[in-house]
C-alpha positions in Angstrom: -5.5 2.5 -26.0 -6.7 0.6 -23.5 -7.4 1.5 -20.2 -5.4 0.7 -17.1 -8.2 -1.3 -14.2 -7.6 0.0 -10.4 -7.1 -3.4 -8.4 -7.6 -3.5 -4.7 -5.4 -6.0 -3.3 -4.1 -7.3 0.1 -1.2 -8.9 1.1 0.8 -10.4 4.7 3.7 -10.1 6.3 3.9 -13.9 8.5 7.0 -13.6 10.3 8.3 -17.7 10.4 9.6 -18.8 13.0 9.8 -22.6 13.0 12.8 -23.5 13.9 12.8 -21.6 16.9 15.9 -19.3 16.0 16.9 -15.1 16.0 17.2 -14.8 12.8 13.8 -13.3 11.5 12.5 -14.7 8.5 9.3 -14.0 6.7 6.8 -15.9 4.3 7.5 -15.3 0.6 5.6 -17.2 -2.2 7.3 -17.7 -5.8 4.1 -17.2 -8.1 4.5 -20.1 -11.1 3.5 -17.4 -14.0 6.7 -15.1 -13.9 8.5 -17.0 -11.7 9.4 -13.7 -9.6 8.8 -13.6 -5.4 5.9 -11.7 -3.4 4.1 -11.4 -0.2 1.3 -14.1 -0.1 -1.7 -12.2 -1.2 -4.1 -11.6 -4.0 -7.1 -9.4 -4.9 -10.5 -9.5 -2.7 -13.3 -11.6 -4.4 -17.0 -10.8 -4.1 -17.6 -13.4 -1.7 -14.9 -11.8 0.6 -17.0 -9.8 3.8 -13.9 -7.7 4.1 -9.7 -6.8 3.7 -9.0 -9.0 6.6 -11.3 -12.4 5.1 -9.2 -11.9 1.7 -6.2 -11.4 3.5 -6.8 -14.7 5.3 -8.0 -16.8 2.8 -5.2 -15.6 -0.4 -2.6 -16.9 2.6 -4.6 -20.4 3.0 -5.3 -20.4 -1.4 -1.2 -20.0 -1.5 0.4 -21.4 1.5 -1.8 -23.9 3.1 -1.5 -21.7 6.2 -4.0 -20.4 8.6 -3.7 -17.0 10.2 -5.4 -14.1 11.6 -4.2 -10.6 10.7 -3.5 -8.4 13.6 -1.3 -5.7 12.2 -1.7 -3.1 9.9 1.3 -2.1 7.8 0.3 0.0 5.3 -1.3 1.0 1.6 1.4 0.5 -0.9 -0.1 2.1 -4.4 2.0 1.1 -7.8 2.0 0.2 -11.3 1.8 -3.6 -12.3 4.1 -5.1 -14.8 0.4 -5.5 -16.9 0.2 -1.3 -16.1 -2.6 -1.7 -14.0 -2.8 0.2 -10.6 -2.8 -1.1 -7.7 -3.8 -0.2 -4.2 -2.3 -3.1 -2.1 -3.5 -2.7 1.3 -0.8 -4.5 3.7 -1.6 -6.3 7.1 1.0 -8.8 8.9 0.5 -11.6 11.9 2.7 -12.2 15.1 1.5 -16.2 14.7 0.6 -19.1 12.3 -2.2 -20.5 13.6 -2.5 -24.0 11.9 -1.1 -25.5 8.4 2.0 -26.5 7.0 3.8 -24.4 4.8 4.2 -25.2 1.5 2.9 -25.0 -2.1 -0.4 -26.1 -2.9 -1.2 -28.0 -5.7 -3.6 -26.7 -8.5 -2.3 -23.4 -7.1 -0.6 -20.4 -9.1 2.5 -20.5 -6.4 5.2 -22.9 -7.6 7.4 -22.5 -3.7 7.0 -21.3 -0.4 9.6 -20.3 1.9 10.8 -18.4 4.8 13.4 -15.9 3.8 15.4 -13.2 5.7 15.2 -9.7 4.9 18.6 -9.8 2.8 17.3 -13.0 0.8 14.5 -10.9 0.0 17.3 -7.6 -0.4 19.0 -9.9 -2.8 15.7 -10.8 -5.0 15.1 -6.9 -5.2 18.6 -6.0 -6.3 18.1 -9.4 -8.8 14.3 -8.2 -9.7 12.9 -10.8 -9.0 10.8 -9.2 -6.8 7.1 -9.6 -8.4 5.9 -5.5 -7.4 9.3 -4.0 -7.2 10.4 -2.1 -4.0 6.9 -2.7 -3.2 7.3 -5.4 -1.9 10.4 -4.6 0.0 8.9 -1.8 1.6 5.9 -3.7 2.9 8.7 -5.9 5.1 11.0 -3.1 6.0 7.9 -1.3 7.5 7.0 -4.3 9.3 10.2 -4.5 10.8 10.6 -0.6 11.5 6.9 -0.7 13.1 7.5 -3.7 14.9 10.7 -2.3 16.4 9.3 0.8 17.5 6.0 -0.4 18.5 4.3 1.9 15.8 2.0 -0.5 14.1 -1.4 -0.2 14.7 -4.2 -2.8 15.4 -5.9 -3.8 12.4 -9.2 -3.7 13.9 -8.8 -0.4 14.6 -7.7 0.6 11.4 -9.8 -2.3 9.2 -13.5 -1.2 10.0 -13.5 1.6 7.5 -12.6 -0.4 4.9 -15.5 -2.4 4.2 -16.0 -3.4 0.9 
């Protein structure tokens, strides 16, 4: 039997805001593989100094956005479809600093978009949600920290996790 490999991952919450409206939507990416929806994200490479460089540069491989994390949400640990476990470690942004969105080519992510939290609601209920109530929980946090001004910085949080 083989044994399951730990995987340290990162992912973002980028609220969207483009066109300028009150309904609060937020950066999903639909990975070409399984087809299902997710956080834009990946696991940290070698070459990666730290959480917040991975975090940055999976969102630039899969969006074709450039931002700088400034919240931390949370660790959110699971099992993967593949029944590895993951560690995801979850970080969000109050602004997209340069790009377009959209799917890049030669990419794994077949869409981009900006979805509301009952779009993404609806792809839970539907599963096609790539890590579950996972993934749900990293936006509902957002939004609950957010709200009661409970998130913390990520530098504060960030410079113990050096990898």
């Amino acid at each position: 039997m083989k044994k399951p490999t730990i995987y340290a991952t990162t992912s973002m919450v980028i609220p969207f805001r483009y066109p300028i409206s009150d309904v609060r939507r937020f950066v999903m990416v639909q990975e070409r593989d399984t087809g299902t929806w997710n956080q834009p994200g990946g696991g940290l490479n070698l070459s990666d100094s730290d959480y917040l460089h991975a975090c940055a540069r999976e969102v630039r491989e899969e969006t074709g956005l450039t931002v700088v994390p400034v919240h931390f949400v949370g660790v959110y640990s699971f099992n993967s479809l593949h029944g590895n476990f993951i560690n995801n470690l979850a970080l969000a942004t109050e602004e997209i600093e340069h790009g377009e969105l959209r799917a890049l080519r030669d990419s794994d992510i077949a869409d981009v978009k900006p979805m509301t939290l009952e779009e993404i609601r609806e792809l839970h209920s539907s599963g096609k949600l790539r890590s579950g109530r996972a993934t749900l929980d990293v936006v509902e946090d957002y939004i609950r920290g957010i709200a009661s001004g409970s998130l913390l910085s990520v530098r504060s949080v960030i410079h113990s996790c050096r990898i």
